[in-house]
C-alpha angles and dihedrals in degrees: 000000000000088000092055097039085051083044096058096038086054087055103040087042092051094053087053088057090039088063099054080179097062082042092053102038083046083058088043109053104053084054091052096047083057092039089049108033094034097057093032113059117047105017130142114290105213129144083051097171102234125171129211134209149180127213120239152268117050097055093204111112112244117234087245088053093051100047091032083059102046094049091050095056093050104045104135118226123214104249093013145058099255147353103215128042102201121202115189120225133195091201130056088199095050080043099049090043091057085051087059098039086067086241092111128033094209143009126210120205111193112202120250125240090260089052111134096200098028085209116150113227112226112187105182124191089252090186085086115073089201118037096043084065099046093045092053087048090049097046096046084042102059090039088054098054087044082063092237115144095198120139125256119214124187129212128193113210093187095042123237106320114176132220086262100056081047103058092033087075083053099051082067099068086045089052087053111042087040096050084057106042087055107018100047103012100043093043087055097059097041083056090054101045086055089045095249092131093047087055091069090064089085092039114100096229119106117270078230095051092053086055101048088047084050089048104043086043090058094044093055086059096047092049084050093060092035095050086035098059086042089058084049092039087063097044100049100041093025096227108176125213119234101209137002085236075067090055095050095048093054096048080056091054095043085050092052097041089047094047090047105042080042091053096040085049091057096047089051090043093048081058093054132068097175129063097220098054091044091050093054104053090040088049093051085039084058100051102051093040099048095032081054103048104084093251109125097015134012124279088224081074096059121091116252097258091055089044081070109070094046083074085070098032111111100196087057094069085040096063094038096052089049082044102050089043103037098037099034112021094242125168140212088283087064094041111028091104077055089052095044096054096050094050095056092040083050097037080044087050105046084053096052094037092055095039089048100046091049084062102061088050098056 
């Protein structure tokens, strides 16, 4: 029994060593979860866009705006030059819109000389679990050292969303990047390696018609996992739509992501004929691309190195689209840059997924 056992570990040992890829992706990913993670979740949040503001009338700064203002703008951040990065309005609408708009993470209104209460107003993105926390320190912080003892109230403009209603929105790009890793490009790989897809040569259907079935089958399913664990999202944080003009936006957003990571899958599958090697570049695709999306901490904590990837990574603009839509309400005028870059990653995608995939045919 001991020789046969020796006998089978020999074989199975000696087909690990025959594939140098599986043995260097197996190296690398442990390192890059280090790299990634390590550098994604729990940075330094520094550069956060705050507004400041003073009420009117008199238009005559107040001696608590002016120093408030000043020491804002200069609160130094372990690992980076500041924390805060202030931009002065002269008016708390045009303030407050830009809040909305996404452009600012918190606005400060500092009361006027005529104020009764002399409170300072602190709204705050509270779509965000992180930023909302380090703003209000910094604010009662800077008051404190001024030797100011106004008050300091915080509104959430968002209401009180918690982590979990946070990270759900991202669990849909996830659904949806992870139904079609195993469930399309897996399965492509399995059907050419029994022949299926060289079958289709004598068929009289296009080469570009196979590919775009492929792809839009796969995308069905995607658009099914993604949709599905919206459904869930909703029933376990309770998260609660604002319009149906927000449903139907999300359900946009879900359709582009789903067309663009399919199509990526199949170009990277048409490049494969093992499972193994397939399963580990798509693993180690999925984790930067998910670890650097903004879906479980905010991009504003990553180093700058990192920061960059998140500007081609198409899960990024999908999270913050859901995000933008599902958290805060926000229409096409908000996402439409999100929009935008999903349709050309997805439009980028379908082209090199067909053109990739043709290769492998001919």
């Amino acid at each position: 029994m001991i020789r046969g056992a020796v006998a089978i570990f020999k074989r199975d040992f000696k087909k690990f060593l025959s594939n140098p890829f599986v043995v260097i992706m197996t190296l690398m990913m442990p390192i890059m979860y280090l790299v990634i993670f390590g550098n994604a979740f729990g940075g330094t949040i520094s550069h956060i866009p705050v507004g400041v503001v003073q009420e009117v009338p008199p238009n005559i700064d107040t001696p608590l705006f002016t120093s408030a203002t000043i020491a804002l703008n200069h609160i130094p951040q372990k690992d980076a030059e500041k924390l805060l990065d202030v931009t002065v309005y002269t008016d708390e609408t045009a303030a407050k819109a830009d809040l909305k708009k996404g452009l600012l993470s918190a606005v400060v209104v500092f009361p006027s000389a005529i104020s009764n209460d002399h409170a300072v107003r602190l709204y705050v993105d509270s779509s965000n679990p992180v930023i909302p926390a380090l703003v209000e320190s910094a604010v009662r912080r800077v008051i404190s050292a001024l030797g100011a003892d106004n008050p300091v109230i915080v509104y959430k403009i968002y209401g009180d969303i918690k982590y979990i209603q946070f990270f759900g929105v991202g669990v849909i790009m996830m659904a949806i990047f992870t139904s079609t890793m195993f469930g399309g490009g897996i399965a492509l790989i399995r059907d050419r390696e029994a022949g299926i897809h060289e079958g289709y040569l004598v068929t009289p259907v296009q080469r570009t018609s196979i590919i775009a079935g492929i792809i839009s089958s796969g995308t069905v399913r995607a658009f099914i996992a993604g949709f599905t664990i919206f459904l869930i999202d909703i029933l376990i944080t309770g998260i609660v739509l604002q319009s149906f003009e927000d449903f139907l936006l999300v359900i946009l957003v879900i359709l582009i992501a789903c067309v663009g990571v399919t199509s990526l899958v199949v170009s990277f599958a048409s490049r494969f004929s093992a499972q193994q090697e397939y399963a580990s570049v798509v693993a180690f695709l999925n984790l930067i691309l998910f670890m650097t999306s903004g879906a479980f901490y905010p991009v504003q904590g990553m180093p700058d190195w990192l920061r960059w990837i998140t500007v081609i990574n198409p899960e990024y603009y999908g999270v913050d689209a859901l995000r933008s839509i599902i958290l805060r309400g926000q229409g096409l005028a908000i996402i439409w840059t999100d929009l935008v870059a999903l349709l050309i990653f997805s439009g980028a995608m379908f082209i090199l997924g067909i053109a990739t995939y043709r290769r492998t045919l001919e």
